[in-house]
PDB file of N, H, CA, C and O in Angstrom:
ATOM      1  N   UNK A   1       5.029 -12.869 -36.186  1.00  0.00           N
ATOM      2  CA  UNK A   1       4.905 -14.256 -35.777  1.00  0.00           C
ATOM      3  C   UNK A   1       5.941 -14.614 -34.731  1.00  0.00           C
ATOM      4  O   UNK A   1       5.646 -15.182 -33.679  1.00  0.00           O
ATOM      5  N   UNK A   2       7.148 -14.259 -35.066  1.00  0.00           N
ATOM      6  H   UNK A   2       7.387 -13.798 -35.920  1.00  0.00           H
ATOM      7  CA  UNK A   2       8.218 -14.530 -34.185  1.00  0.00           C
ATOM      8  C   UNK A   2       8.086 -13.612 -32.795  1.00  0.00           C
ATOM      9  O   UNK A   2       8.755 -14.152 -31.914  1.00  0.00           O
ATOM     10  N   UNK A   3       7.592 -12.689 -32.435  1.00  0.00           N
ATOM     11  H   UNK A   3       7.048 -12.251 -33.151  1.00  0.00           H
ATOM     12  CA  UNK A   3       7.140 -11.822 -31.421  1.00  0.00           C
ATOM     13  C   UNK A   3       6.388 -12.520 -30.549  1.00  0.00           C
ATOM     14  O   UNK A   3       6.689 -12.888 -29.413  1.00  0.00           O
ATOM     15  N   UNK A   4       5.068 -12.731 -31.349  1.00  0.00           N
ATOM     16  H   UNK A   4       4.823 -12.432 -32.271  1.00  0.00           H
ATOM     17  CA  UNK A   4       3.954 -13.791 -29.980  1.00  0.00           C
ATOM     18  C   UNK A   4       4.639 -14.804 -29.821  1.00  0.00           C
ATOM     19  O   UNK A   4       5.059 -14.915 -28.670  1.00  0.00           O
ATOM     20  N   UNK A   5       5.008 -15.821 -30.707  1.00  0.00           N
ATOM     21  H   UNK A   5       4.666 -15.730 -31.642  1.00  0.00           H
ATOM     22  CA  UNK A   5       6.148 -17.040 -30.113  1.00  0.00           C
ATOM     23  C   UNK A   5       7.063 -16.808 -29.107  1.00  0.00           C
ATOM     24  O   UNK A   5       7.180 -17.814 -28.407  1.00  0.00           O
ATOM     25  N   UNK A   6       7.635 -16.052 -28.815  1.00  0.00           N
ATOM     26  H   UNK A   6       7.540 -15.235 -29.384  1.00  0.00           H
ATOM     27  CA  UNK A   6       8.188 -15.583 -28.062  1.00  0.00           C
ATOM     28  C   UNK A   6       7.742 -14.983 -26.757  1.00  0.00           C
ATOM     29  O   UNK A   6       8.211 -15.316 -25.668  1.00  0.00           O
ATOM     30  N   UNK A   7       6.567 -13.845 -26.980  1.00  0.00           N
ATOM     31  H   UNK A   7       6.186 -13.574 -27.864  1.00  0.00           H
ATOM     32  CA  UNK A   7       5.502 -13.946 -25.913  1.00  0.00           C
ATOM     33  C   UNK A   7       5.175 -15.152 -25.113  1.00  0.00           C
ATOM     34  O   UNK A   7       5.702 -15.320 -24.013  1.00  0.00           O
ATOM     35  N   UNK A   8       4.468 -15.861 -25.531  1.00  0.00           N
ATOM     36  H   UNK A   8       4.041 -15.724 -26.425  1.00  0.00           H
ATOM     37  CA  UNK A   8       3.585 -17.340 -25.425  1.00  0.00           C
ATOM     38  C   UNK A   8       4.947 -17.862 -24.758  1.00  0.00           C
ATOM     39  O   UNK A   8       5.004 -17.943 -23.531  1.00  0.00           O
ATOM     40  N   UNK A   9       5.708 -18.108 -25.310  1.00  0.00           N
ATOM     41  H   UNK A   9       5.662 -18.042 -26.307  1.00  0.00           H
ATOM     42  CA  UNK A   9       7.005 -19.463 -24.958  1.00  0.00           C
ATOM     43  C   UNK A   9       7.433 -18.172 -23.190  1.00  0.00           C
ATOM     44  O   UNK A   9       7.942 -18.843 -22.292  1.00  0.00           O
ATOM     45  N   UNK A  10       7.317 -17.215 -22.955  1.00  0.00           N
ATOM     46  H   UNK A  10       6.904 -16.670 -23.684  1.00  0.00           H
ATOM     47  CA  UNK A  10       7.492 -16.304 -21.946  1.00  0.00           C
ATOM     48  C   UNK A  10       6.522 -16.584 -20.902  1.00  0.00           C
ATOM     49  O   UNK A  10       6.772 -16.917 -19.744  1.00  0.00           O
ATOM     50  N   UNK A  11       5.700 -16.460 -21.293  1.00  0.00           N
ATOM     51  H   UNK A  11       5.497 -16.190 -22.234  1.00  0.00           H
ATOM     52  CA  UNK A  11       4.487 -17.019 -20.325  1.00  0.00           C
ATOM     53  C   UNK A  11       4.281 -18.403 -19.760  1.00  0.00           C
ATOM     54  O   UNK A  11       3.807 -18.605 -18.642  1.00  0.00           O
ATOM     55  N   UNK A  12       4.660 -19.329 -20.589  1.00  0.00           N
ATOM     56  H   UNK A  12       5.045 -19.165 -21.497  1.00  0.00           H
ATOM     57  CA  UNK A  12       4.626 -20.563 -20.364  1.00  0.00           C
ATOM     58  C   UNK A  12       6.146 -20.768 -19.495  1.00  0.00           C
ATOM     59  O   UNK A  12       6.194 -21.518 -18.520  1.00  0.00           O
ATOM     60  N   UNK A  13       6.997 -20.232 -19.838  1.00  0.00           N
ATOM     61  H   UNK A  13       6.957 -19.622 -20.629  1.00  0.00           H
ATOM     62  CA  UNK A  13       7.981 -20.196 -18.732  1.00  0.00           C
ATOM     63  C   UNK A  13       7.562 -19.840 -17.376  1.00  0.00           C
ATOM     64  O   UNK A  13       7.445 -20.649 -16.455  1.00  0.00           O
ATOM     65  N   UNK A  14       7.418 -19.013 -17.330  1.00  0.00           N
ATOM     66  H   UNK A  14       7.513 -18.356 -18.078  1.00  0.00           H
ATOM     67  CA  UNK A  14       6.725 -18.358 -15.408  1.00  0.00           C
ATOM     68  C   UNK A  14       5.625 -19.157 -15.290  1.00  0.00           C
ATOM     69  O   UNK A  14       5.355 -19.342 -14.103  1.00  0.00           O
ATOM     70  N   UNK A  15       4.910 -19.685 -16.017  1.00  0.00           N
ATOM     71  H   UNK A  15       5.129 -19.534 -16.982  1.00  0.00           H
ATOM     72  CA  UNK A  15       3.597 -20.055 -15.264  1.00  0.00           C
ATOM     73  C   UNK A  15       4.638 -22.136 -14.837  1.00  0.00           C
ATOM     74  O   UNK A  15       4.371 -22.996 -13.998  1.00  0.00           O
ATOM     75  N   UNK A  16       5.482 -22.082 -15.674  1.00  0.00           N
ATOM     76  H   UNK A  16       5.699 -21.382 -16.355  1.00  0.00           H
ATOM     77  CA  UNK A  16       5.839 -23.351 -15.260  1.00  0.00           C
ATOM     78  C   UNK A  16       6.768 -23.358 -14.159  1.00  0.00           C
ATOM     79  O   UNK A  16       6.624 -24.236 -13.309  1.00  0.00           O
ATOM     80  N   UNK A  17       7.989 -22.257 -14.002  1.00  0.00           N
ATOM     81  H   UNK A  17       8.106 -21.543 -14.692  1.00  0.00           H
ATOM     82  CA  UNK A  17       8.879 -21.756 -12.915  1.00  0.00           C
ATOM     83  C   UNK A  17       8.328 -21.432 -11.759  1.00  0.00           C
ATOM     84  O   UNK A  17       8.853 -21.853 -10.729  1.00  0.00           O
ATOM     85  N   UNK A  18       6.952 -20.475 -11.689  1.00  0.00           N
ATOM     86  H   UNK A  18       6.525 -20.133 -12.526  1.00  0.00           H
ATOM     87  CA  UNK A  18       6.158 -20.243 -10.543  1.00  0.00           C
ATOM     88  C   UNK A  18       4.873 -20.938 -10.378  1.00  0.00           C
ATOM     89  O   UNK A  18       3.867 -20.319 -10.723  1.00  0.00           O
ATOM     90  N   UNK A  19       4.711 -22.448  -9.775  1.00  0.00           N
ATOM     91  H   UNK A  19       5.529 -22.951  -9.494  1.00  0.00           H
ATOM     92  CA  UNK A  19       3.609 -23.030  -9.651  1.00  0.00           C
ATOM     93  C   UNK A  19       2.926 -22.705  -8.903  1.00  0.00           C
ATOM     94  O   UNK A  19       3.403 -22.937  -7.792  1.00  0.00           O
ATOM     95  N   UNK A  20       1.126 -21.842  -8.812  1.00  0.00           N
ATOM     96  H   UNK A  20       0.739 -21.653  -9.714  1.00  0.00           H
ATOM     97  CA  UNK A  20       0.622 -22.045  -7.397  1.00  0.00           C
ATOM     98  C   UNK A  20       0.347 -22.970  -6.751  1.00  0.00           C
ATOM     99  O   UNK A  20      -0.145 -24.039  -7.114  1.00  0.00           O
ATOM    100  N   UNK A  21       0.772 -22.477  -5.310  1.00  0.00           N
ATOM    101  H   UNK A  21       1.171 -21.609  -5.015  1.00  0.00           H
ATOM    102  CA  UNK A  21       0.314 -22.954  -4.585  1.00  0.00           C
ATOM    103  C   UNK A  21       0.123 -22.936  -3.608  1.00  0.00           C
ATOM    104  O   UNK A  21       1.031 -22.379  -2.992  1.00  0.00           O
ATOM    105  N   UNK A  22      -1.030 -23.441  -2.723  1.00  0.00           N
ATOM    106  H   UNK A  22      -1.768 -23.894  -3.224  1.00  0.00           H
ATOM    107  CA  UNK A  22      -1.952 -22.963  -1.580  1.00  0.00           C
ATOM    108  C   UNK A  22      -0.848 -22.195  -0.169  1.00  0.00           C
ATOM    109  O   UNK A  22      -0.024 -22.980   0.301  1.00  0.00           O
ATOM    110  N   UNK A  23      -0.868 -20.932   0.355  1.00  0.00           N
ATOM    111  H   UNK A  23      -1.537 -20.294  -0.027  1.00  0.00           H
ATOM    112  CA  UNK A  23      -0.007 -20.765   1.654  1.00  0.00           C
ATOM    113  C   UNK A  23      -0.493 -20.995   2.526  1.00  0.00           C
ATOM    114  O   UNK A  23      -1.681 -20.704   2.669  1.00  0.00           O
ATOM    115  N   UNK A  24       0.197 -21.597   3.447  1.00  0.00           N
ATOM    116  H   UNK A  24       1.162 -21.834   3.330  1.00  0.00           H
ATOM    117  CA  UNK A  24      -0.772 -22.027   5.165  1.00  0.00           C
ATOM    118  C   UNK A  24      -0.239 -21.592   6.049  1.00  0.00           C
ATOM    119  O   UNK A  24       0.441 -22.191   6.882  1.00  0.00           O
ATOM    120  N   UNK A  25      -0.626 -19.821   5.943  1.00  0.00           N
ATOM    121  H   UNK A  25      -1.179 -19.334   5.267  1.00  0.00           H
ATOM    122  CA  UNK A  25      -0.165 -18.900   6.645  1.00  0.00           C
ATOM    123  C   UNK A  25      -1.510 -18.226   7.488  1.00  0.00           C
ATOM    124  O   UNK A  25      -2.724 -18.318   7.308  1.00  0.00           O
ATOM    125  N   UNK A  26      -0.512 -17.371   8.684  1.00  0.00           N
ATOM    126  H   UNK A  26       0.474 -17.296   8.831  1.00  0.00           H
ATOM    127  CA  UNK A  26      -1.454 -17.087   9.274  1.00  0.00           C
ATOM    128  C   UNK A  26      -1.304 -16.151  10.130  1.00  0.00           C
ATOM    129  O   UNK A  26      -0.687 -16.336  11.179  1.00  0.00           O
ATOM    130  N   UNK A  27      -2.168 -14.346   9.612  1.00  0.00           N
ATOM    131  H   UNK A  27      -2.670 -14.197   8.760  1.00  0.00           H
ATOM    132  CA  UNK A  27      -1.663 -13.292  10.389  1.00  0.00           C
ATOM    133  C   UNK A  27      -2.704 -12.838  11.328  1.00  0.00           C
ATOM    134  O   UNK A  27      -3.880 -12.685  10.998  1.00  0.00           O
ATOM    135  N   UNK A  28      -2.154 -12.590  12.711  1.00  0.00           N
ATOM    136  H   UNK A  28      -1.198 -12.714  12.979  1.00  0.00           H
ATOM    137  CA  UNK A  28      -2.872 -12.258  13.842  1.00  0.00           C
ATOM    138  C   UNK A  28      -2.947 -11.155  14.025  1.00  0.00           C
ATOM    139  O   UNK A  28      -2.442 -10.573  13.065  1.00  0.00           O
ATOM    140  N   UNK A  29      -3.356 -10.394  14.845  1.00  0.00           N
ATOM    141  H   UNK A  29      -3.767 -10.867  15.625  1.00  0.00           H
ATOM    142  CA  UNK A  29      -4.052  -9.285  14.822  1.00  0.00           C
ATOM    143  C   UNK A  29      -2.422  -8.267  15.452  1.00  0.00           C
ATOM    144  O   UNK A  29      -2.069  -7.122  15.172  1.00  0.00           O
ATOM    145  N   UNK A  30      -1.813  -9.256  16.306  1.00  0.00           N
ATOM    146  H   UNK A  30      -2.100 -10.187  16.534  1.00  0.00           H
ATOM    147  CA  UNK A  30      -0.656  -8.602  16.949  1.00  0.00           C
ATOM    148  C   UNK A  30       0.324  -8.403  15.095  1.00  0.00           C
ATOM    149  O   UNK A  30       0.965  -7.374  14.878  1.00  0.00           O
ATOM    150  N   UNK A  31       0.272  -9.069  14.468  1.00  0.00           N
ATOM    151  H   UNK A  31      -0.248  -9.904  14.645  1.00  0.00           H
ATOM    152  CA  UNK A  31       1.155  -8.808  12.967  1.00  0.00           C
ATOM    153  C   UNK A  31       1.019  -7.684  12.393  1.00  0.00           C
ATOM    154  O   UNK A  31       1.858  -6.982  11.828  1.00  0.00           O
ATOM    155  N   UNK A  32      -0.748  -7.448  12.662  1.00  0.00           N
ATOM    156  H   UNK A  32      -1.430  -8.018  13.121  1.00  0.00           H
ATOM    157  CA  UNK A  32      -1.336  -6.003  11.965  1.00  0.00           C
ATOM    158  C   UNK A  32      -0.436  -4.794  12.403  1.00  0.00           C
ATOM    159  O   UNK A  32       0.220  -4.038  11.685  1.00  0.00           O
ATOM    160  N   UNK A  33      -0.643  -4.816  14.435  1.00  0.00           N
ATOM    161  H   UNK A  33      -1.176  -5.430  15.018  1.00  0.00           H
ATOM    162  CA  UNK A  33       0.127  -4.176  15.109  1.00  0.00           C
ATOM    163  C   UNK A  33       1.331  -3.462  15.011  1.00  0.00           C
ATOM    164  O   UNK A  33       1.549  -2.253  15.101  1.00  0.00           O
ATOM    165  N   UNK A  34       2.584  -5.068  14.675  1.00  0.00           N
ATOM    166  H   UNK A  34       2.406  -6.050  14.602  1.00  0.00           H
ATOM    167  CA  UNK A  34       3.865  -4.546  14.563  1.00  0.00           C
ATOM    168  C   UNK A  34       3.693  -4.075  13.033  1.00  0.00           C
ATOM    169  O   UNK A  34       4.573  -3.217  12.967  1.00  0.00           O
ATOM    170  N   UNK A  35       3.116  -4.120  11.823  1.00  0.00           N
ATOM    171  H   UNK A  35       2.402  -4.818  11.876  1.00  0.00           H
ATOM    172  CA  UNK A  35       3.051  -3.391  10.618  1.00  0.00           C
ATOM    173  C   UNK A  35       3.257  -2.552  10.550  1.00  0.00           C
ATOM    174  O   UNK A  35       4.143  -2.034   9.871  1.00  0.00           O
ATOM    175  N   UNK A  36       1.907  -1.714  11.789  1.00  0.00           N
ATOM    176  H   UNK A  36       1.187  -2.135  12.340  1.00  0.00           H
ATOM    177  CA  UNK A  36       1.332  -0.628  11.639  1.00  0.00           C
ATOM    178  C   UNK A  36       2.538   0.492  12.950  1.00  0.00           C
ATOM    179  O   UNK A  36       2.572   1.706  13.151  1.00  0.00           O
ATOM    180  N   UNK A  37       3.162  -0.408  13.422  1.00  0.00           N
ATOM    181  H   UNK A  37       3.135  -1.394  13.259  1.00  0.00           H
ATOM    182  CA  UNK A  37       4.021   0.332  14.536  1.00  0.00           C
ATOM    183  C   UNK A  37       5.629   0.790  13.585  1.00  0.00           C
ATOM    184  O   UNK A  37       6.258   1.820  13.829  1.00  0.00           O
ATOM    185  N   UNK A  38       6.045  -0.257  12.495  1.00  0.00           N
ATOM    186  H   UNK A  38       5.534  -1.093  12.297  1.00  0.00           H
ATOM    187  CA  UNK A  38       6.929   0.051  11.902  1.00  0.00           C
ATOM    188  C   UNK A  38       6.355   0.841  10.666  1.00  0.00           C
ATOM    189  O   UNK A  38       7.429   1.348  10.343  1.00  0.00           O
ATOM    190  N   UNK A  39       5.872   1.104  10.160  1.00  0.00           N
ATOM    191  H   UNK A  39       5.000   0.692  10.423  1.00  0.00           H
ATOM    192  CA  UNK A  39       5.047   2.373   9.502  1.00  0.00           C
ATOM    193  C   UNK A  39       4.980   3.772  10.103  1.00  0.00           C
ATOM    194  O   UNK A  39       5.389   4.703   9.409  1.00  0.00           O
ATOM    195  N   UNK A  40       4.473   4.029  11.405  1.00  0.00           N
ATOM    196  H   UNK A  40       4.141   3.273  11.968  1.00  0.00           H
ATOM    197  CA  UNK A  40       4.564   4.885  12.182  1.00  0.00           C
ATOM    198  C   UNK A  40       6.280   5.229  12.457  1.00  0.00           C
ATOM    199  O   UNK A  40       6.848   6.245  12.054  1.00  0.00           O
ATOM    200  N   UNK A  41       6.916   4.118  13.237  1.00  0.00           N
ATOM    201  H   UNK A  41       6.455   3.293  13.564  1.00  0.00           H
ATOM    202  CA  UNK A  41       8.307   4.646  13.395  1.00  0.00           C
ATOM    203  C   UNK A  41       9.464   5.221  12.312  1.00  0.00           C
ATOM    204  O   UNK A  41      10.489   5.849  12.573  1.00  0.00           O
ATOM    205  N   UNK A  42       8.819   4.685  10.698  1.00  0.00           N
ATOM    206  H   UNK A  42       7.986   4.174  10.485  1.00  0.00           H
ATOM    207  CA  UNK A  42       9.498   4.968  10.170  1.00  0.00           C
ATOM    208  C   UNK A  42       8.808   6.521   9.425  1.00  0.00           C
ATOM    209  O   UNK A  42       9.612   7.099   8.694  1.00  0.00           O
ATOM    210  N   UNK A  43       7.806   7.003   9.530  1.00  0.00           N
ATOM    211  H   UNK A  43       7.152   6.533  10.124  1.00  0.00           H
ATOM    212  CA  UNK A  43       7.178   8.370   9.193  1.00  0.00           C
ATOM    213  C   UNK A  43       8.243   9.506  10.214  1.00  0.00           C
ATOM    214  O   UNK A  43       9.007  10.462  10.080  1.00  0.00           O
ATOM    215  N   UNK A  44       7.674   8.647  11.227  1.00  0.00           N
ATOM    216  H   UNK A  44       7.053   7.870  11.335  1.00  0.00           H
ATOM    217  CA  UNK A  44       8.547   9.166  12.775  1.00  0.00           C
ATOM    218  C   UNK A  44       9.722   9.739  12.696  1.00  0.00           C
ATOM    219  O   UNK A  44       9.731  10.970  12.709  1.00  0.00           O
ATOM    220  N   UNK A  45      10.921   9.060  12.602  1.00  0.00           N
ATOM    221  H   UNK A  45      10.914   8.060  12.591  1.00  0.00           H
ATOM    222  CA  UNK A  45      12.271   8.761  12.036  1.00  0.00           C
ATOM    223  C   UNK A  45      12.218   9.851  10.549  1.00  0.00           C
ATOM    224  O   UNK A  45      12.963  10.819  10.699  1.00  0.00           O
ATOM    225  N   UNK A  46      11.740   9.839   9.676  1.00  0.00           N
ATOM    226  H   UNK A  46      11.135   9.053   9.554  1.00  0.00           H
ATOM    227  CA  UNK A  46      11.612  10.612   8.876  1.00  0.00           C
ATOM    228  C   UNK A  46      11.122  12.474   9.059  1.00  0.00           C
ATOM    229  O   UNK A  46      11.608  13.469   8.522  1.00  0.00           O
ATOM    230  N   UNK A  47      10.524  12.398   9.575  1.00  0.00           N
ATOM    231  H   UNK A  47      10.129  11.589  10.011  1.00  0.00           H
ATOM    232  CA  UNK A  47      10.474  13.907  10.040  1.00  0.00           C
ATOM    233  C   UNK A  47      10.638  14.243  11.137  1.00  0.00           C
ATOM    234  O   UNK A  47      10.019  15.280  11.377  1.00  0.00           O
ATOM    235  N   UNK A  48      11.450  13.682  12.345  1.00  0.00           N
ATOM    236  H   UNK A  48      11.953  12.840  12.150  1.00  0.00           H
ATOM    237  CA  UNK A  48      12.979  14.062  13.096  1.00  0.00           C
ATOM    238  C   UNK A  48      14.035  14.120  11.982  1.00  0.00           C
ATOM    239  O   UNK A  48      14.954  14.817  12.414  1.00  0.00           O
ATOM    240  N   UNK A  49      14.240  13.802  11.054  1.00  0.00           N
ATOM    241  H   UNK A  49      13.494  13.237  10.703  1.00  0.00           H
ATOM    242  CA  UNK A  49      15.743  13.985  10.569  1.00  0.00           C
ATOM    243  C   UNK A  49      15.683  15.117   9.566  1.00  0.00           C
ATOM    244  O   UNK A  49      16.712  15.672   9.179  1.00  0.00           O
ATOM    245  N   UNK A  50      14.307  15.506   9.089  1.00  0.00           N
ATOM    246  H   UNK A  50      13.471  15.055   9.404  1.00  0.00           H
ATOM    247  CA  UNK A  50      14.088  16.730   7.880  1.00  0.00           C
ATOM    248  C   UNK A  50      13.943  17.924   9.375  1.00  0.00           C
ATOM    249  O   UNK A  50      14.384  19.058   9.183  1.00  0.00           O
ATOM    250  N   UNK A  51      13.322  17.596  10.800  1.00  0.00           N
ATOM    251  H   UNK A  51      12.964  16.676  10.956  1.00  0.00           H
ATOM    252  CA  UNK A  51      13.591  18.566  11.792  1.00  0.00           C
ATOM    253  C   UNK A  51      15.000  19.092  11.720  1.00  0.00           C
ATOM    254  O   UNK A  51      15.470  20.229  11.762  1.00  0.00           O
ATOM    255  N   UNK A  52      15.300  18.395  11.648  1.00  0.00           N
ATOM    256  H   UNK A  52      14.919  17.472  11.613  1.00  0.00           H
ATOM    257  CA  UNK A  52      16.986  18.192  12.355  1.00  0.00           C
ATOM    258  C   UNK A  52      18.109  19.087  11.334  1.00  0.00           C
ATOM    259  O   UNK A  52      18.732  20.101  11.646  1.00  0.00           O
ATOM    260  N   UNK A  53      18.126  18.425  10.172  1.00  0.00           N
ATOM    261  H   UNK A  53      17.619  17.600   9.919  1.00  0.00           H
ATOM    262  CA  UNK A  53      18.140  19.225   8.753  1.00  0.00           C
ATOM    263  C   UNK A  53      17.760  19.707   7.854  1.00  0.00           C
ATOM    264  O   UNK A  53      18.065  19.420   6.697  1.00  0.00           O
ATOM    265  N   UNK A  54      16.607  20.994   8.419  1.00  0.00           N
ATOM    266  H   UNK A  54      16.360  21.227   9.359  1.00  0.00           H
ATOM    267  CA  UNK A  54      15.890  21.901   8.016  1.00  0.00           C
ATOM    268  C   UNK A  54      16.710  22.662   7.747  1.00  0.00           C
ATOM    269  O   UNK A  54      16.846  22.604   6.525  1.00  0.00           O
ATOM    270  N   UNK A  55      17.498  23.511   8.239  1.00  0.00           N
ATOM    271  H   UNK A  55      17.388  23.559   9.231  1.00  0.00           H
ATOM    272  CA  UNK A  55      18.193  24.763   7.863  1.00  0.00           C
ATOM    273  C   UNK A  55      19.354  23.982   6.828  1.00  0.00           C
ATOM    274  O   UNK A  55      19.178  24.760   5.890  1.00  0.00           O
ATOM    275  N   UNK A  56      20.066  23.335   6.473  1.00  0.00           N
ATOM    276  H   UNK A  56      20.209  22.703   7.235  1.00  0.00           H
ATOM    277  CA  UNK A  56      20.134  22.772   5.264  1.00  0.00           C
ATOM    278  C   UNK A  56      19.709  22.680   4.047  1.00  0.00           C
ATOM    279  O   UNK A  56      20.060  23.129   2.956  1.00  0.00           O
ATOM    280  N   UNK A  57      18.617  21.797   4.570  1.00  0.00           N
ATOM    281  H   UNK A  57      18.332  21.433   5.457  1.00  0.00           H
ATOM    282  CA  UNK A  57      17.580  21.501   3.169  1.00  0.00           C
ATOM    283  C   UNK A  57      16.921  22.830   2.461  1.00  0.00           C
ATOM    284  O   UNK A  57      16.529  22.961   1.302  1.00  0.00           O
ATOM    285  N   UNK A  58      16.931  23.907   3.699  1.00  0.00           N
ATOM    286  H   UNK A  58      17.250  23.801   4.641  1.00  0.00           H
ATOM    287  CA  UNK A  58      16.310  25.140   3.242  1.00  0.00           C
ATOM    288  C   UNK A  58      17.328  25.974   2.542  1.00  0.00           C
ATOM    289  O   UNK A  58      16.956  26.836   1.745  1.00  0.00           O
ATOM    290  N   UNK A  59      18.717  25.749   2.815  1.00  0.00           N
ATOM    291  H   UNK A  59      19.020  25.049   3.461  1.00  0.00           H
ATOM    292  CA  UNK A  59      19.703  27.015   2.159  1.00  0.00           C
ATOM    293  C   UNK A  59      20.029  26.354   0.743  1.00  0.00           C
ATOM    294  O   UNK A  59      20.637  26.887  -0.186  1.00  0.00           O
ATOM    295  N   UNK A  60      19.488  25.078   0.791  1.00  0.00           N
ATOM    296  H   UNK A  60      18.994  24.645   1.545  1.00  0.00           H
ATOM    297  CA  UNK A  60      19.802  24.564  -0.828  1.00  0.00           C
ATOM    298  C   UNK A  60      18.860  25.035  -1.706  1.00  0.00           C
ATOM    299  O   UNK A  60      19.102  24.959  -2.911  1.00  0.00           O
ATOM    300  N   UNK A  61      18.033  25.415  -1.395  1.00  0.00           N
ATOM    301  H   UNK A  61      17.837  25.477  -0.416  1.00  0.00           H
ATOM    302  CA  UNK A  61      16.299  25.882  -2.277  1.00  0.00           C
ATOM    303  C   UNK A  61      16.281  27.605  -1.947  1.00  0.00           C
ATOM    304  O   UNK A  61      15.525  28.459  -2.411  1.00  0.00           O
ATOM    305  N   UNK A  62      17.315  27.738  -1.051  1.00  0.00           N
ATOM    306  H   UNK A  62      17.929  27.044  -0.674  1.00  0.00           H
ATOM    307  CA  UNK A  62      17.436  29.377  -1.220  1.00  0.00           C
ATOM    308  C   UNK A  62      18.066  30.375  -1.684  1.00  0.00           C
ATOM    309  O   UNK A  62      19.113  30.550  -1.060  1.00  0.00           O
ATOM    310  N   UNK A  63      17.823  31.444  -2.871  1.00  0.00           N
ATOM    311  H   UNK A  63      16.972  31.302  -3.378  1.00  0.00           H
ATOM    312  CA  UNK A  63      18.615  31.880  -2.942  1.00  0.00           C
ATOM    313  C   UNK A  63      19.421  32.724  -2.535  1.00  0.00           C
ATOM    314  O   UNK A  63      18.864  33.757  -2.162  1.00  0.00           O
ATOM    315  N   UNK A  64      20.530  32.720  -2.447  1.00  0.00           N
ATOM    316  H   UNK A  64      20.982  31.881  -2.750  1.00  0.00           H
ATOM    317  CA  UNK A  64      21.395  33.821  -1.728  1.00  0.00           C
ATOM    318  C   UNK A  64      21.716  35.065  -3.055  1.00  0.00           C
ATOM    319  O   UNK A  64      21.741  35.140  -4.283  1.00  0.00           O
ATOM    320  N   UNK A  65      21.990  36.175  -1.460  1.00  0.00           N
ATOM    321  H   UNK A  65      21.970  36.114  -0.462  1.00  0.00           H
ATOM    322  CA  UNK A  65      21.825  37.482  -2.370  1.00  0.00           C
ATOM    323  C   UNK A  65      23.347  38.077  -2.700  1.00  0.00           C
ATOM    324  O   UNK A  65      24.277  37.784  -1.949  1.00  0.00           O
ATOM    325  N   UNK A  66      23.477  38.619  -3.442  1.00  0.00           N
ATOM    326  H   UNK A  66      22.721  38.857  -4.052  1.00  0.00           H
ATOM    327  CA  UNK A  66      24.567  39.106  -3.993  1.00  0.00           C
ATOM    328  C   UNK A  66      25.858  39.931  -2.836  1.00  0.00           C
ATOM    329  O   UNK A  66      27.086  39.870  -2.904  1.00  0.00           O
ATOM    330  N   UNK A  67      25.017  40.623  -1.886  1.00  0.00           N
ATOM    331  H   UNK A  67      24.019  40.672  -1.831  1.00  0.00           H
ATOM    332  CA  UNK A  67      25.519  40.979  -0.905  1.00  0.00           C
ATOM    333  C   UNK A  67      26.503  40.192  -0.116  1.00  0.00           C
ATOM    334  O   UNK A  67      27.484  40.544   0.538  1.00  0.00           O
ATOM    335  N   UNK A  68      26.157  39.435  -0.272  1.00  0.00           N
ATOM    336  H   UNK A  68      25.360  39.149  -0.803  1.00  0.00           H
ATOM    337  CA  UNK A  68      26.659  38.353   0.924  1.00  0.00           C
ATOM    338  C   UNK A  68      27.714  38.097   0.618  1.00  0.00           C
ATOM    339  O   UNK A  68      28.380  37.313   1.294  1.00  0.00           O
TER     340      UNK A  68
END
């Protein structure tokens, strides 16, 4: 009993803290653009720097031989 009371009294909190309501917003086709350009730059940016520190990333996953 004390569980769902607690539930319920949880819910009724957020639904009273977060009221909807309507946004009067408005995305243009150039918004899609810069989305889709910072998505790209950051893939981008991401595999230049695993380029970059490949022979790194590779001697950590490799094992070395006794010889050495």
């Amino acid at each position: 009993m004390k569980r769902s009371t607690m539930f319920i009294s949880l819910i009724v909190f957020f639904m009273i803290s977060n009221p909807f309501t309507i946004a009067h917003a408005y995305l243009d086709p150039g918004s899609g653009s810069m989305l889709l350009q910072l998505l790209l730059g950051g893939v981008t940016g991401v595999v230049v720097i695993v380029k970059l520190y490949w022979e790194r990333v590779k001697s950590m996953f490799h094992r070395r031989d006794s010889t050495d």
